[in-house]
C-alpha positions, -999 to +999 in steps of 0.1 A: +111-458+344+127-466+308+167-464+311+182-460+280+225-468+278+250-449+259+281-464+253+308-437+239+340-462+222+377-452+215+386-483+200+373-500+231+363-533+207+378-563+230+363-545+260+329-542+251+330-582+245+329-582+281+305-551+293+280-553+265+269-590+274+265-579+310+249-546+304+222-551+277+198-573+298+197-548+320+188-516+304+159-506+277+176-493+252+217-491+243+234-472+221+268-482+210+289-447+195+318-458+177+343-424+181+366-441+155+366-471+132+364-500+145+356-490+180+324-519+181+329-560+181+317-576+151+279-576+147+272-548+175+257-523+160+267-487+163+266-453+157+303-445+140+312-409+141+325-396+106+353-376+128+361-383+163+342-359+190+349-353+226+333-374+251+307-351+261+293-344+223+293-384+222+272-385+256+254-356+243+249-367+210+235-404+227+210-387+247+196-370+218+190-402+199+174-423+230+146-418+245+145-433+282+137-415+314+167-422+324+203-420+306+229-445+315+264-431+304+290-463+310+320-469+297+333-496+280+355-513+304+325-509+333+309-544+340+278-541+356+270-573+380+234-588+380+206-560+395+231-534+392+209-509+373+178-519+389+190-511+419+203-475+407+172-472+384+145-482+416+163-458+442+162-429+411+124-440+407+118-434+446+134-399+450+121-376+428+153-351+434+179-380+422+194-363+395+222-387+394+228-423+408+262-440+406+271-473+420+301-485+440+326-494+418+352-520+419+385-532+403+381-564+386+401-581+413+373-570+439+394-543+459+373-510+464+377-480+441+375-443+452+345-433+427+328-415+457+345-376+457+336-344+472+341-314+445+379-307+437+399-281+459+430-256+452+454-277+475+435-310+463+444-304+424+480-290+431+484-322+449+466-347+423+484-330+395+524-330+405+547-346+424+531-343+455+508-374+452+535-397+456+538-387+498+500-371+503+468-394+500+442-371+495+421-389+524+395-365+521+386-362+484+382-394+482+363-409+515+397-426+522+395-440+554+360-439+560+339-473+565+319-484+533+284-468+536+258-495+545+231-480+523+228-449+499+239-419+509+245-384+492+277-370+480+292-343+458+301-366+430+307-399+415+334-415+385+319-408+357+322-445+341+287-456+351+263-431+362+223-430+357+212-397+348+175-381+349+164-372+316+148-342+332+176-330+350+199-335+319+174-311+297+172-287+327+211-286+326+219-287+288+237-315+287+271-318+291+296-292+285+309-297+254+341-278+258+353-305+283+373-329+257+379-357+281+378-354+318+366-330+337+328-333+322+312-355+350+326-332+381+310-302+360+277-317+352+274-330+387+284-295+403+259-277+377+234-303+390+239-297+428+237-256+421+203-265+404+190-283+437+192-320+422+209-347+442+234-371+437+234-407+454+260-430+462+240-465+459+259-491+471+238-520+463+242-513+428+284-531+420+299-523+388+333-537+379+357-512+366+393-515+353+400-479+357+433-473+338+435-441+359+460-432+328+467-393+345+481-405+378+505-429+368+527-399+345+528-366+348+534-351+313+509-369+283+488-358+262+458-370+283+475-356+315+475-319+289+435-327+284+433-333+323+448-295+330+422-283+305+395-299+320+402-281+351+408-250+340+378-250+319+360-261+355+376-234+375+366-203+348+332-216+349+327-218+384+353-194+397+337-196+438+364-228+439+390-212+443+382-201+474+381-237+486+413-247+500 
């Protein structure tokens, strides 16, 4: 199995001195997509967009130019440690259904991040999105509480920062929807992908450093935080049967 990488940039330069290094020995093919100018370190080559696209035209515009069995969207500030995608891209190899295989993620200081979810909920979002998430964890969503799984084990979906995706699966699917701007696009795909009977793994023997800025939880009204509403309500008029989940 051939794993090709896409890296999407927005001016992500100084980060990608640190991911590319530890990435690029690992995979078969990478593709750097520089959204804006300067977006790439000097002497990395890479595609540079003549206008800026959402993320999900740059991860769909990557996959079109690679050509691996498998696509490896990361993002730039994602450090993958030694074996990481050998272990994602073996356990994909060995189950045929694997549509997607994430890895558990960490902050750069080694403390465990919550990139194992189960799909969003009514009472979940109201909570994420206002006020509310400064007195309720969502313990649920996010496996809080719950013992680090020993081994792989399946789940709704994963952060989309580092994920291995079939090639198959991804032309059965389309793509990615390219009306999600930012955010949003990875809980879609992944929900598309579980309607259409393939699997997702969580594959903890894969560990992938991650400073996740987690920009949208730290203020309430941004322009990102705007991008993050739209992203859900472009989720919820596609797959209206979530509103029923409470």
């Amino acid at each position: 199995m051939r794993v090709s990488a896409v890296v999407v940039s927005h001016e992500g330069a100084s980060e990608l001195e640190e991911s590319l290094p530890a990435l690029s020995p690992q995979v078969d093919e990478l593709l750097v997509i520089a959204n804006v100018a300067g977006s790439a370190p000097p002497g990395v080559a890479a595609l540079e967009n003549e206008r800026p696209l959402g993320y999900a035209a740059n991860l769909n515009q990557g996959i079109a130019r690679t050509s691996g069995d498998a696509v490896l969207a990361a993002n730039t500030d994602a450090v993958p440690e030694p074996g990481a995608v050998a272990a994602l891209k073996d356990f994909m190899r060995e189950h045929p259904r694997c549509g997607v295989a994430g890895p558990r993620m960490v902050h750069p200081d080694g403390r465990p991040q919550a990139s194992r979810r189960r799909f969003p909920t009514v009472t979940g979002t109201i909570v994420r999105r206002t006020p509310l998430r400064k007195v309720l964890r969502q313990q649920r969503h996010y496996h809080l509480g719950e013992s680090e799984p020993a081994g792989p084990v399946q789940c709704d979906w994963m952060l989309g920062g580092f994920l291995l995706l079939r090639r198959t699966m991804l032309e059965e699917l389309g793509g990615f929807d390219e009306a999600f701007r930012l955010y949003g696009e990875d809980i879609d795909l992944q929900y598309r992908a579980m309607r259409a009977g393939w699997e997702r793994w969580y594959v903890p023997a894969a560990v992938v450093r991650h400073a996740h800025k987690a920009v949208t939880d730290r203020r309430f009204l941004t322009r990102r935080t705007l991008w993050h509403w739209r992203g859900i309500l472009r989720f919820v008029r596609k797959h209206p049967e979530r509103l029923k989940a409470l």
